[in-house]
N, C-alpha and C positions, 0 to 999 in steps of 0.2 A: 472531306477528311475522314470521315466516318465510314466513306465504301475503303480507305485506301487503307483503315486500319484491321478493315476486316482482312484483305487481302494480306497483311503481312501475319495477320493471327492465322490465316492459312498456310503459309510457310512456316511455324513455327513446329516443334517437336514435341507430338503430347505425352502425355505419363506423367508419371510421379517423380516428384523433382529431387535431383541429387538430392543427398545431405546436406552437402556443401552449402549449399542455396538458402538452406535453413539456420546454421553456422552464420552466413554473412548478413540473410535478414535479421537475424534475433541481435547481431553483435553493437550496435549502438554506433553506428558508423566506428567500425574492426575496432571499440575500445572491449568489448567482450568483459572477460573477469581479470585481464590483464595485472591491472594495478597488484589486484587483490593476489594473485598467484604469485606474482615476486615477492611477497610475505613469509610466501608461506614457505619456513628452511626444512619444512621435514621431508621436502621433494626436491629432486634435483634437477626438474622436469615441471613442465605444464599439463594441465586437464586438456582435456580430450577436443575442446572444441577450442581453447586458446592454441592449441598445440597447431592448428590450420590458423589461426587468428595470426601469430606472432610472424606469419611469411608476409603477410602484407606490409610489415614494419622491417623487411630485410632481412628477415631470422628465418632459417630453420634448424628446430630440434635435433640431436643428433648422437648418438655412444658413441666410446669407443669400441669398435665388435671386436677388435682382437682380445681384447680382457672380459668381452660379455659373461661367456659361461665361467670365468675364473671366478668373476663375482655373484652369477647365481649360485657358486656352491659356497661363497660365503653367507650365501642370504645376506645378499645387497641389491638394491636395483641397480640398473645400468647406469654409467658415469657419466649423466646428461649434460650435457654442453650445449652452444647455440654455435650457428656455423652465422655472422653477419656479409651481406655483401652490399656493398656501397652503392650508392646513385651519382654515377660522373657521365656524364654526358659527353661521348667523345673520349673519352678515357684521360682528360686534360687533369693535372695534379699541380701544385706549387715545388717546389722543393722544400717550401716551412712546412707544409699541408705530408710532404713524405715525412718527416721529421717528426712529426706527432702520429703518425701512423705506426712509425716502427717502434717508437717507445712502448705506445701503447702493447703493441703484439711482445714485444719482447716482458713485459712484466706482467700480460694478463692474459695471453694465449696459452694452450697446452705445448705443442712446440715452439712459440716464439716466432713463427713463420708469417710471412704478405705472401698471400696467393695468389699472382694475376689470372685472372680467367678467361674463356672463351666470350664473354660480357665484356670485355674490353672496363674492366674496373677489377676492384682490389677484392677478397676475403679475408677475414679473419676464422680463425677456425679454431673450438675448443676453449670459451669463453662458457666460464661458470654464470650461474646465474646471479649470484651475487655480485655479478659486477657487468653484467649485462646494463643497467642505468646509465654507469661511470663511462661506457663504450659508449654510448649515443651522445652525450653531454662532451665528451671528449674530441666528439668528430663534430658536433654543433658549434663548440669553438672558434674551427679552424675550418668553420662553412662547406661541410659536407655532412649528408644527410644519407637515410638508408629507405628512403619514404619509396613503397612501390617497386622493389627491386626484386620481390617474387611476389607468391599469388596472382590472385585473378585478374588482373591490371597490367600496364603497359609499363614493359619494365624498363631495365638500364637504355638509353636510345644509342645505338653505334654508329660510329662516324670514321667514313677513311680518314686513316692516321696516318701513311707512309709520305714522305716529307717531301717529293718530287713533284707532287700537286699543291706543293704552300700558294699556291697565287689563289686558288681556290679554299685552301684549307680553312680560313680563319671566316671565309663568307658562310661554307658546309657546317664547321661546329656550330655557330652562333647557330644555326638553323635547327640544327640538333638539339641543343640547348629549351630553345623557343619551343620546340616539336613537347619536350621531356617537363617540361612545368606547363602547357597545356593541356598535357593528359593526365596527370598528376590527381590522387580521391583529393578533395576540399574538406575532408573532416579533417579536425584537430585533435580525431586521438595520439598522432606519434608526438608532438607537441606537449598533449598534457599529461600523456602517460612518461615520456622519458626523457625531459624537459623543464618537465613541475609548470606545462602552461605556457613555456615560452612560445614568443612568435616566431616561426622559420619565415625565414627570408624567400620568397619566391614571387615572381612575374605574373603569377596567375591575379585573372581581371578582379578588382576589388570590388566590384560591382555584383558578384556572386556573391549567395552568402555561401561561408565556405563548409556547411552543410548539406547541400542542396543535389551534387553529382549531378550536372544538370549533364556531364558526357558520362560518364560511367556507370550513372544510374544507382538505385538503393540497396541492389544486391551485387553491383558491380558486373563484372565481364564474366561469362561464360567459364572463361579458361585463360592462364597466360596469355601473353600477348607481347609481341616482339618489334620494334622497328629499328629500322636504319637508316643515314644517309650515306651514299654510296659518291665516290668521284670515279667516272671512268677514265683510264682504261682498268684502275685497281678494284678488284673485287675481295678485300682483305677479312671484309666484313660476311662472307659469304650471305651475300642477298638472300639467296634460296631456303634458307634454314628459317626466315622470320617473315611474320605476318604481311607488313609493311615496310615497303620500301621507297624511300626518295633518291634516284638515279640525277645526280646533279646535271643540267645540262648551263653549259655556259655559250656567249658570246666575246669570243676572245679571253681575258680575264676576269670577265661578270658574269654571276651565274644571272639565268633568268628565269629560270622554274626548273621545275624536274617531271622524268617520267615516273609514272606509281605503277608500282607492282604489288600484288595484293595475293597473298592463301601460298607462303609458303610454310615448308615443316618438316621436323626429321622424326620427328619423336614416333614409336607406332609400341606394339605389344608381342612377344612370341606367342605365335599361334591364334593371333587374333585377328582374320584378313580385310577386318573393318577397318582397323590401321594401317596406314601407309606411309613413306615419305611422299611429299609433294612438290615440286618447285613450284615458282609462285606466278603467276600469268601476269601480262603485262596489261593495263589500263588504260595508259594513252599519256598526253602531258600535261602538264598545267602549271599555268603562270605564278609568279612566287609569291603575288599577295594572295595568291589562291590555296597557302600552304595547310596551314594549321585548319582554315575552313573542311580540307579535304581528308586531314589527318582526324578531326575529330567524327566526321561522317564515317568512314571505315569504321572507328570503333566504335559507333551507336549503332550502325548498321549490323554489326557481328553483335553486341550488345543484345541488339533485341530478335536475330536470327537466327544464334547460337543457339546447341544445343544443350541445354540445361537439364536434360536427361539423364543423360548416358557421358560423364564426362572423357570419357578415350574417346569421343566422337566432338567433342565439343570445339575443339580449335577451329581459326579463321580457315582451313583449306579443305575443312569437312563443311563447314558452311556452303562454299564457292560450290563442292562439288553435288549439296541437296539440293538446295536452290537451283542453282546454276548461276553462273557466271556473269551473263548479259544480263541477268535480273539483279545481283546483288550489285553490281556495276550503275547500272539507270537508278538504282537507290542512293547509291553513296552519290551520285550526280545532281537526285532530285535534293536529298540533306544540305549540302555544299553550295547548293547554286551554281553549279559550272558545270560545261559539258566538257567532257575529255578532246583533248583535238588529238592527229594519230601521233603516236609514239617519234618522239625523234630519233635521229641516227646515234648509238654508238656502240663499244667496244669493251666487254671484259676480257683481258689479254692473261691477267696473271692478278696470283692475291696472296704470293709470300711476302714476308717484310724483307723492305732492303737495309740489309744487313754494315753495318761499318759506318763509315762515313759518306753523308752527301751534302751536297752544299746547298742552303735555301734563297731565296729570290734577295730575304732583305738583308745578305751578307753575313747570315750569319750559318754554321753549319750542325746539323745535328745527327747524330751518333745511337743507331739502335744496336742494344744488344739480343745475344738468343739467349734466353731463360729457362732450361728445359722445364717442361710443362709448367711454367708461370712459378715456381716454387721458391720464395727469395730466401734464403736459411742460410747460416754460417756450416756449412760442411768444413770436414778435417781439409784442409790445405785450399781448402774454397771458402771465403768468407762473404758470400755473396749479398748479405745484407748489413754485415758494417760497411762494405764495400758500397754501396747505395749509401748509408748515411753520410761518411767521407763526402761522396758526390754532392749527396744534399748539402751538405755543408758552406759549400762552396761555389755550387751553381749558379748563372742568375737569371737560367732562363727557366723552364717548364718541364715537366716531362710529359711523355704520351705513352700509356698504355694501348698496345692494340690487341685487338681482336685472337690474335692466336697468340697470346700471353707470355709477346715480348712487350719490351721497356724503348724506348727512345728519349734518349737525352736529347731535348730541342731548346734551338734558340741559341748557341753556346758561338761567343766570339771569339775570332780569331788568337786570341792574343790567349786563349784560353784552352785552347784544344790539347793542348801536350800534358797537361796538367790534368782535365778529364779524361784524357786517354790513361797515361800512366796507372790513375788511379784503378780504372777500368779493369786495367792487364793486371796491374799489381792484387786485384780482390778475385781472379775468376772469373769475371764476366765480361771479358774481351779475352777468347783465345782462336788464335787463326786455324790451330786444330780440327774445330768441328766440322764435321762433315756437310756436306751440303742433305743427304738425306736425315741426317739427327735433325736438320734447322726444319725440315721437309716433315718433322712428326709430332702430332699431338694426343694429349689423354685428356681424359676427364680424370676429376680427385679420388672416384670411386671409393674401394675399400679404402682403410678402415670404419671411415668417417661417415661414408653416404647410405642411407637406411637400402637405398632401392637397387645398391650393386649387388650382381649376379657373381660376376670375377672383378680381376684386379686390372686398374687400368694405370693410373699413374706410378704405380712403384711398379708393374709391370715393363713401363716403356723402356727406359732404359739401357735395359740388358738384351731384353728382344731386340732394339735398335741396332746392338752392335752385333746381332747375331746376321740381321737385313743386310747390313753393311758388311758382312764377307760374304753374302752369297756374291750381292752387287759384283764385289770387289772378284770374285770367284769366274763372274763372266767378261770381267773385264771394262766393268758399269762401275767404277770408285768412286767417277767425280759425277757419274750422274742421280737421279734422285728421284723415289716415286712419294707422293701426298698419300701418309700411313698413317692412320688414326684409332685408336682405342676407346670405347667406350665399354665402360662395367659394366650397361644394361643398354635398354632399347628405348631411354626415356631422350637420348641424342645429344645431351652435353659437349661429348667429343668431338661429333659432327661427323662422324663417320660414316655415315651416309651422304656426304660431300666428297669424299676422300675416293684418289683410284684405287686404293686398297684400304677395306673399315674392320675392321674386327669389332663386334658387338657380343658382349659378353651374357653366354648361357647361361653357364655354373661355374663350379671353383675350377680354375686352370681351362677352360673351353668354352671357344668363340665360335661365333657364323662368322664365314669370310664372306663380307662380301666384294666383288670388283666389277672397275665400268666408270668410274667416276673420270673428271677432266682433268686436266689441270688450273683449268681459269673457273670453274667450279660451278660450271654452268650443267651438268650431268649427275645425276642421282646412281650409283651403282647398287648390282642387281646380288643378291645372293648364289655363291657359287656353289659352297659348300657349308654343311651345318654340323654342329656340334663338334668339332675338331679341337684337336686340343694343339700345346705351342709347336711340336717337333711336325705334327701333323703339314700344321699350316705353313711353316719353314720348307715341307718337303714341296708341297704344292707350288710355290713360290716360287723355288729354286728352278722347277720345273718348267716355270712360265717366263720367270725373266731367263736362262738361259733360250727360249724360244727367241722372247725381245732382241736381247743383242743380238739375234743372226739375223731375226726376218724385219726388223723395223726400218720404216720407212723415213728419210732425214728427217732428224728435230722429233720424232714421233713420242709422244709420252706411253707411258707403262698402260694408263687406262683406254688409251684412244686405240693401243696394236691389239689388247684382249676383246675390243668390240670389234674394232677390221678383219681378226682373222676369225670369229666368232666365237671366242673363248666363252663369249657370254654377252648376252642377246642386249642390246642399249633400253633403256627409259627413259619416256620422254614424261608424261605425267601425273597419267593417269595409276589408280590399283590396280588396274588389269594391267598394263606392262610390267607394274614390279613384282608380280604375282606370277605372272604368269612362266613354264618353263621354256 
């Protein structure tokens, strides 16, 4: 034990250790000075090391920057808010559980808005501090919690949501579920700090004491930390962008294990070429009571691998690629107990939601709508979140949040469809209008709200979408559609570095384009062009998809004809392919 521990102290990253490191040891399992700073009304904000403390409870920090300088020249500090995002596993909700969500946003948010996200769960956005307590006590109710949903730790777990795999779907959540309160910190600071002590309800082994981080350890993970469970042939969850993944593999309508894929990631830095996306390599298989055993090995193994240096280097896919591979692999095998057998056969074909009505296995039919960028808000002649309460009101089955921050009304029986529908059509959130490329586009929240936007991603989409949609329409492409994605910086929210087309945001009004991505989002796209701003990149476009419609080859997508005819070079996974010209 002692040669084997010297060997992984050989693999680890010497220097002087983030700050961060310092923050999560000193913090008293992440109770820090918590308590004590929502005392305090003469700030509207947290201290410096709470300020990273409060993401591990679901929060982050946040102004508003469109009024920043209006209030420095009042000599005010900036209008601090908490941005929360929930812990749903699977993105499964009640309709009582919506119901106390949107009261709450409507009397204690700054806009009153639910923001679905690329997390396949809810936001709240623009929550004073003063009522930050009343948020957490109010979702502990109605048995949702915000424990581990950022910082260093294994956040929200995603599970395909699209309803044509229901024979699987409810074996995949549960596992999801199991995966998300195994990896879960064991300290009871979110408890006694926003709770007053109460117990949360969770699966985790009682046998631990719930001190100890016997997986996460006393300083916690390296860096975020992402998993998923995936059902093929739907890849909705886009695997590639997270750590780990579990690729359901069934027998007939049983699952029996899954393949693991391990070290993927979007997130990197401008001008920093230590950064990279990465897709995630594949593992092998392993049987399903082999689950949670293999799930917690990855993240002890990253745990104690990662690098705790340098943290732009610290994620699971800069592990894979110091280490290497076959070694961090024979690790998570030696932790686990199991040896990987090879990878079974399958297929990511496609990963938009199906849109409208489909029918489920046990009779009953469920109903997704498009959301554009997850924003539920009452707009002038759009009432899109009385329209959801209505729903809830009356529902009696579930909803599901997915991954690209649409909504599915699930469970809904027959006798009840016209009446969900109606409702639907009657609020704005059923219209047969939208384009197949609007349902085809997403943003991150960026501006205002987000500290680390560059440009504007989600009030940008919009308008740019309907500018995409007459080029399309210009070459005679209406009804077809390319995966367009914004993101306000290079931190990867949007996912646009999954996308045949990503726009990652420079500065104010100008993006890197980059293209090369798939459509089943198995392809990482390459940078084309840099610093461009919207008319720019419009012109670029136009340019290329009139190419597409003359020279594409049947069924060819936008990203697959810009790599065939070499518009720009493929990546497969490495930083030398996405770097390279």
């Amino acid at each position: 034990m002692e040669q084997l521990n010297e060997k992984l102290k050989a693999l680890q990253v010497e220097g002087p250790l983030a700050d961060n490191e310092r923050i999560k040891g000193q913090s008293r399992g992440l109770r820090g000075t918590i308590a004590e700073d929502l005392k305090d009304d003469l700030t509207g904000g947290f201290s410096a090391d709470n300020f990273q403390l409060i993401r591990f409870h679901g929060m982050y920090q946040q102004d508003d920057r469109d009024i920043r300088q209006e209030r420095t020249e009042q000599k005010l500090e900036p209008l601090h808010t908490v941005m929360l995002r929930a812990r749903m596993p699977g993105g499964v909700i009640s309709p009582t559980q919506w119901l106390a969500i949107d009261a709450f946003a409507g009397e204690h948010t700054h806009a009153g808005s639910i923001r679905l996200t690329t997390r396949q769960t809810f936001q709240f956005h623009g929550v004073l501090k003063r009522d930050i307590k009343l948020m957490h006590q109010t979702l502990n109710r109605i048995g949702i919690d915000s424990i581990a949903t950022a910082g260093d730790v294994n956040r929200n777990v995603l599970c395909t949501s699209n309803p044509e795999q229901s024979a699987l779907h409810s074996q995949a959540y549960a596992w999801a579920a199991k995966i998300s309160e195994h990896l879960l910190p064991r300290t009871q600071a979110y408890a006694e700090i926003w709770l007053d002590g109460e117990k949360v309800e969770s699966t985790q082994d009682s046998d631990i004491a719930p001190e100890a981080e016997p997986i996460l350890g006393p300083t916690y993970l390296p860096r975020k930390f992402k998993t998923t469970v995936v059902i093929p042939p739907q890849n909705d969850v886009d695997l590639h962008a997270n750590d780990l993944n579990f690729v359901a593999i069934a027998d007939g309508d049983t699952l029996v294990g899954f393949n693991v894929l391990v070290g993927g990631g979007l997130a990197m830095t401008h001008g920093d070429h230590s950064t990279y996306p990465r897709k995630a390599d594949e593992f092998g298989f392993v049987p399903l009571d082999k689950t949670l055993e293999v799930a917690a090995a990855v993240v002890t193994t990253q745990r104690d691998l990662g690098n705790r240096v340098n943290r732009k280097n610290a994620k699971t896919k800069y592990t894979l690629d110091r280490v290497g591979i076959e070694v961090f692999k024979a690790e998570v095998e030696r932790r686990a107990g199991v040896d990987f057998e090879p990878t079974r056969p399958y297929e990511l074909t496609e990963r938009g939601d199906a849109f409208g009505w489909t029918a489920g296995i046990d009779g009953k039919h469920n109903l997704t709508l498009f959301i554009e960028n997850g924003r539920i808000l009452d707009y002038p002649g759009k009432p899109l979140k009385s329209g959801m309460a209505a729903i809830a009101e009356v529902h009696q089955g579930e909803f599901r949040m997915t991954a690209n921050q649409n909504l599915v009304i699930a469970g809904v029986a027959e006798a009840d469809k016209a009446q969900i529908e109606q409702l639907a059509r009657d609020h704005g959130l059923l219209d047969d209008e939208v384009s197949l490329q609007r349902k085809s586009a997403m943003a991150c929240v960026s501006l205002p709200t987000c500290p680390l936007a560059m440009a504007e991603a989600e009030r940008f989409l919009p308008d740019y979408v309907t500018r995409l949609e007459g080029v399309l329409a210009k070459h005679g492409l209406a009804d077809d559609a390319i995966i367009f994605r914004v993101t306000g910086c290079p931190n990867g929210c949007g996912r646009a570095m999954l996308a045949e087309v990503g726009l990652v945001g420079k500065g104010p009004g100008r993006y890197n384009l980059h293209l090369g991505g798939n459509r089943n989002g198995t392809r990482i796209p390459k940078m084309y062009q840099e610093n461009l701003d919207e008319d720019q990149i419009l012109a670029v476009l136009d340019e290329l998809i009139g190419r597409w419609a003359k020279q594409r080859q049947p069924g060819e997508g936008f990203g697959d004809f810009v790599v065939r005819t070499g518009v720009i070079a493929p990546v497969e996974v490495s930083r030398r392919d996405f770097y390279a010209q």
